[in-house]
C-alpha positions as CSV (number, residue, x, y, z in Angstrom):
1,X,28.2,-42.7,-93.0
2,X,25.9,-45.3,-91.7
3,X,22.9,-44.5,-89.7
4,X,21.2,-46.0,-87.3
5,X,17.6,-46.5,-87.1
6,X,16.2,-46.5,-83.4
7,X,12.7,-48.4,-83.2
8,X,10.4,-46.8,-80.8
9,X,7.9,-48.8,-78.9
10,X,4.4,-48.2,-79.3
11,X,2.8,-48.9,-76.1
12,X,2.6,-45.9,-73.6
13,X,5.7,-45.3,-71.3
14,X,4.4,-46.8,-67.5
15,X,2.3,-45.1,-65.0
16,X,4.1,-43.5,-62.2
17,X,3.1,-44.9,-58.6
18,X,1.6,-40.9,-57.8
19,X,-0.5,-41.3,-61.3
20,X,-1.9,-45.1,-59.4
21,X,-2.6,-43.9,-56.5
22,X,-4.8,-40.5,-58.1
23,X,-6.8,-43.1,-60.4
24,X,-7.6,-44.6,-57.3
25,X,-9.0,-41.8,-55.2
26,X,-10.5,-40.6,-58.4
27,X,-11.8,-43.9,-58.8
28,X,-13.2,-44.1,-55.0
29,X,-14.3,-40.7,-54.9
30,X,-16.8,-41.8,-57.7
31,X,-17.7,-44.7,-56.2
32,X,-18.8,-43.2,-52.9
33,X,-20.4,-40.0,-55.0
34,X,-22.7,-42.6,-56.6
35,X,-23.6,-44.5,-53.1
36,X,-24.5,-40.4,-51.9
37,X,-27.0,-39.8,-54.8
38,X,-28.6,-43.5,-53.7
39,X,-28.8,-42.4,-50.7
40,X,-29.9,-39.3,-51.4
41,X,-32.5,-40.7,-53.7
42,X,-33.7,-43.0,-51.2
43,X,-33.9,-40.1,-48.7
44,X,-36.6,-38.1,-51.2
45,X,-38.4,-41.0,-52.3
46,X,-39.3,-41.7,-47.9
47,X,-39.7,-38.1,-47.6
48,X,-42.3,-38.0,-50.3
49,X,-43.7,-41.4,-48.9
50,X,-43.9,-39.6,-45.4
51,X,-45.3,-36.5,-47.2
52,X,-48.4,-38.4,-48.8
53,X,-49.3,-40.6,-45.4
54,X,-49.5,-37.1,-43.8
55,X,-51.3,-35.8,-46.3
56,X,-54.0,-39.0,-45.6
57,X,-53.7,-38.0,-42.7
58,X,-54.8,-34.4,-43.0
59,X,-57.5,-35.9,-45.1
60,X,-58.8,-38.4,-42.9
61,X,-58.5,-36.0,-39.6
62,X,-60.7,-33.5,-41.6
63,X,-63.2,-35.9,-42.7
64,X,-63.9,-37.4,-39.5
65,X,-64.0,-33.8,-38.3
66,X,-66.6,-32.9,-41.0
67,X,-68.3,-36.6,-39.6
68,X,-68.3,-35.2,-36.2
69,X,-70.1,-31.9,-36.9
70,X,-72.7,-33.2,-38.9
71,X,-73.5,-36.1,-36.3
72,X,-73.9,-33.5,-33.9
73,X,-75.9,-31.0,-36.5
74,X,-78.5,-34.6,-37.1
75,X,-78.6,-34.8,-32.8
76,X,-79.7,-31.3,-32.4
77,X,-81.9,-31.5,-35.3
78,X,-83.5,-35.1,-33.9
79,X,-83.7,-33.5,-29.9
80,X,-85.4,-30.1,-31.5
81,X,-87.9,-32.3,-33.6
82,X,-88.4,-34.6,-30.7
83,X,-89.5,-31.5,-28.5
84,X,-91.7,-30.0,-31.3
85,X,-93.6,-33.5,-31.3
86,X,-93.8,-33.4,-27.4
87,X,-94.7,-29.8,-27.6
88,X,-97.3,-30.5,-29.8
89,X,-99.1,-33.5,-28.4
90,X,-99.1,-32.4,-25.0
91,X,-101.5,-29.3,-26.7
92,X,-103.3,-31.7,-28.3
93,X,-104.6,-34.0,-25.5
94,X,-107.3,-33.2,-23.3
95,X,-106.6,-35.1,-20.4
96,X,-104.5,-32.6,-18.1
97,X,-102.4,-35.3,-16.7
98,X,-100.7,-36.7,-19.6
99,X,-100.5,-32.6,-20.4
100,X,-98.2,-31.9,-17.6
101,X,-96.4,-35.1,-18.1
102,X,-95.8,-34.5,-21.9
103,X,-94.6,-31.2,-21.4
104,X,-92.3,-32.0,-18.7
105,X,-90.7,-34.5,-21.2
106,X,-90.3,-32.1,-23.6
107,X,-88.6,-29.4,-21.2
108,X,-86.0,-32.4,-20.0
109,X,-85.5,-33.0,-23.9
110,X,-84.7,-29.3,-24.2
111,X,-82.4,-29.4,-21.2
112,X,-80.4,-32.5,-23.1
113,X,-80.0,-30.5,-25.9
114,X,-78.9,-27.3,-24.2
115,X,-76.1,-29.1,-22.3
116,X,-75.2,-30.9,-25.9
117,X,-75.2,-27.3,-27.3
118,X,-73.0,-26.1,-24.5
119,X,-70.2,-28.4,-24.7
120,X,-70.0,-27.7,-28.5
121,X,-70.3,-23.8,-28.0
122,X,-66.7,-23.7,-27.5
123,X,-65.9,-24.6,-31.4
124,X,-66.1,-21.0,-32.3
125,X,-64.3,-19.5,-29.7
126,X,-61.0,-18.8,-29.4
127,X,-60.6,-17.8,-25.9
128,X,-63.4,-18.1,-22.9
129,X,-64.0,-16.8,-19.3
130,X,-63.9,-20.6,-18.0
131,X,-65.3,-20.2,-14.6
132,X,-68.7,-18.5,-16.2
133,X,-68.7,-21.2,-18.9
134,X,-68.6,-23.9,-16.2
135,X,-71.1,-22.5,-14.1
136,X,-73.7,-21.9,-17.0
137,X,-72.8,-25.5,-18.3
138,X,-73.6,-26.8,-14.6
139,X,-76.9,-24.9,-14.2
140,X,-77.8,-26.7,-17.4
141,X,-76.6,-30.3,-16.0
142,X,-78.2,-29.6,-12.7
143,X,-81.4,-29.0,-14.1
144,X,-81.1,-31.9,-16.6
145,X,-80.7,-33.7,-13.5
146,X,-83.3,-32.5,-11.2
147,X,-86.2,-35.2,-10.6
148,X,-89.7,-35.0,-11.1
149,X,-90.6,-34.3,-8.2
150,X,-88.7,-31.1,-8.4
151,X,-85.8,-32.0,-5.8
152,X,-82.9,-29.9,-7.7
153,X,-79.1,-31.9,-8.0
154,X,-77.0,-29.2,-6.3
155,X,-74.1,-28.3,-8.5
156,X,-71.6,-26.1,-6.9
157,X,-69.1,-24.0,-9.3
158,X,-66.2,-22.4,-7.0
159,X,-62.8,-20.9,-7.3
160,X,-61.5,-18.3,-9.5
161,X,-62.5,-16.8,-12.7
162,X,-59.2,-17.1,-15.9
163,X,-59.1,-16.7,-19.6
164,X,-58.2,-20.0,-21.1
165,X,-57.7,-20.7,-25.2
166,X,-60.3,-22.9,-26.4
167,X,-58.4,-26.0,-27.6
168,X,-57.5,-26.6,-23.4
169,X,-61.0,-25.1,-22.3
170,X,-63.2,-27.6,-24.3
171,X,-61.2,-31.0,-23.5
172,X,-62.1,-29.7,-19.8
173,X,-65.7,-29.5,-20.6
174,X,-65.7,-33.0,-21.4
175,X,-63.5,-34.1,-18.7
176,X,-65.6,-32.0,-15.9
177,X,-69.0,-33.7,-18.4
178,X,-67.7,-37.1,-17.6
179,X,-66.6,-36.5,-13.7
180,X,-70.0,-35.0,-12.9
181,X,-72.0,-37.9,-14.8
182,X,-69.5,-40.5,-12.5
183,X,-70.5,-38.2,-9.2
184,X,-74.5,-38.6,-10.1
185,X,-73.7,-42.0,-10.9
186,X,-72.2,-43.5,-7.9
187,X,-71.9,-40.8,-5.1
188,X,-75.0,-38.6,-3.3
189,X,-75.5,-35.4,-2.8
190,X,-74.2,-32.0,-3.4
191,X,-71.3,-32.2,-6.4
192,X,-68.7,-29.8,-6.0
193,X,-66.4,-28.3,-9.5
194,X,-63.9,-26.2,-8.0
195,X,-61.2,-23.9,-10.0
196,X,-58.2,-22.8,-8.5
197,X,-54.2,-21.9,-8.6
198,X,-51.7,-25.0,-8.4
199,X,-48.5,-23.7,-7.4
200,X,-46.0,-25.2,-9.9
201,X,-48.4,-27.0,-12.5
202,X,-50.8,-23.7,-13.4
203,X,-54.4,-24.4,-12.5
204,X,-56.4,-27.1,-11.4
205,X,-59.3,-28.3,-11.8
206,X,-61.4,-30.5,-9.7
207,X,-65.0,-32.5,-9.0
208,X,-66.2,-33.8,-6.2
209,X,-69.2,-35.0,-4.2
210,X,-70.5,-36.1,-0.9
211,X,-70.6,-40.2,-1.6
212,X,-69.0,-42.7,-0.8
213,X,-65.2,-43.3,-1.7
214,X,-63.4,-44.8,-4.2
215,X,-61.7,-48.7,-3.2
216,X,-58.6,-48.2,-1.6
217,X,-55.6,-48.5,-4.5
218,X,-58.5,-47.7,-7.2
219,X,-56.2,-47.4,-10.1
220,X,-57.4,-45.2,-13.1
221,X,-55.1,-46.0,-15.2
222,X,-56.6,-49.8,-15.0
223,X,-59.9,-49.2,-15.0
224,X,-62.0,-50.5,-18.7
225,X,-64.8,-48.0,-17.9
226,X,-65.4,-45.9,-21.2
227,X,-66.2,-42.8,-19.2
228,X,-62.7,-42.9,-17.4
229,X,-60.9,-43.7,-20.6
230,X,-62.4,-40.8,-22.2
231,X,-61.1,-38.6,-19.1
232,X,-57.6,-40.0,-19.1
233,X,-57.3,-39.5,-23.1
234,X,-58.7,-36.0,-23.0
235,X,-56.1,-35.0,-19.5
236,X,-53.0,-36.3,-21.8
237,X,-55.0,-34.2,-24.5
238,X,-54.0,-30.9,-22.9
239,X,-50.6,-32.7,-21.1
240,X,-52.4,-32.7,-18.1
241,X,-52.1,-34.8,-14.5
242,X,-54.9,-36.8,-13.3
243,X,-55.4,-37.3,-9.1
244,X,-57.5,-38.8,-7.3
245,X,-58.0,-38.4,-3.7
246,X,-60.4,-37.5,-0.6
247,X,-62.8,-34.7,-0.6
248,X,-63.5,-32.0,2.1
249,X,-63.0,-33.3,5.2
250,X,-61.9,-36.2,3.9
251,X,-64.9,-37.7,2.8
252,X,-66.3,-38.8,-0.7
253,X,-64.1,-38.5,-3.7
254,X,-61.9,-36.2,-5.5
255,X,-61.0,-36.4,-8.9
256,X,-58.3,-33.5,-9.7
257,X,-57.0,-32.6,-13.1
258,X,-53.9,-30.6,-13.5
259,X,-53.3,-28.4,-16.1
């Protein structure tokens, strides 16, 4: 018998088109699972870069907050020391003149620092009756502002009494601190804060006095002054509306803040 001896190839037996086309999505599937955890990794390392800037932030807001109280604690401390020296030289001197004088310096000084003391009273509070707290912090103004001769700058509070948070009631302090300091600046007479319903935008808020007007197309959003800055920065503050128009009877100005 004779037999045969078959030889067998050692290389493997060829791939099947369905095996190429597997290793391929395999293959591609990989490829787009790496780009994914790139990605991904790039992700966390801008979320932990956003992460620490607000954190700096956080910081920085706090500090300049902490920076803020104590400049205020040092300007109540130099106002009360600044009375106490006023108090006590005008006990000192004989000569009844510079008495009076010296103690009527040390009673505006005292007035200053009440109407400091007033706009930061609101830093504790969580809610306030607004209308009582505006008519307290205008008594204060308005005898800050009276003149030597004892002629009193009439500062009228009107319109309704509402419960208002805080964080809104104190940007409106300083917005109604700035409008009245414009009014005794640059208008006359009688000054007017009025607080009342707006139909369709809540309350509003308004100052006025008995001056002359503002220059036709007098454009606050324009204007450099610090004191209007300061108002328009505080109104977005709260996501407020600031107007500006005639007062009663069409006379003087108007400045209105929605809210």
């Amino acid at each position: 018998m004779i037999v045969e001896h078959l030889s067998y190839s050692a290389a493997s037996p060829p791939r099947s088109t369905f095996e190429d086309t597997a290793l391929r999505i395999v293959a591609g599937y990989e490829r787009e699972l790496a780009q994914h955890r790139c990605t991904e990794l790039r992700l966390r390392e801008a979320v932990a870069r956003g992460e620490a800037r607000i954190r700096q932030s956080e910081e920085l807001i706090q500090q300049q907050a902490i920076l803020s109280k104590e400049a205020d604690h040092r300007l109540l401390n130099g106002l009360q020391m600044i009375i106490a020296l006023l108090s006590l030289q005008s006990r000192a001197t004989t000569n009844d003149e510079a008495t009076l004088q010296l103690a009527a310096a040390a009673n505006r000084v005292a007035t200053i620092e009440r109407v400091h003391r007033r706009l930061h009273y609101l830093d504790s509070l969580e809610t306030v009756e607004f209308r009582k707290y505006l008519e307290d912090f205008c008594h204060d103004y308005s005898v800050m502002l009276s003149s030597e001769d004892g002629a009193e700058q009439v500062i009228l509070v009107e319109g309704i009494e509402i419960q208002l948070l805080a964080v809104t009631a104190k940007p409106l302090s300083f917005i109604v601190n700035e409008l009245i300091t414009n009014a005794v600046k640059y208008g006359k007479g009688r000054i007017s804060v009025r607080l009342e319903p707006s139909p369709g935008r809540g309350y509003a808020l308004s100052v006025s006095n008995e001056g002359p007007g503002l220059p036709d197309g007098f454009d606050p959003a324009g204007s450099k002054g610090l004191g209007m800055r300061i108002i328009r920065s505080f109104v977005e503050l709260i996501g407020g509306e600031l107007r500006i128009g005639r007062g009663d009877e069409n006379q003087a100005t108007r400045f209105t803040v929605l809210f």
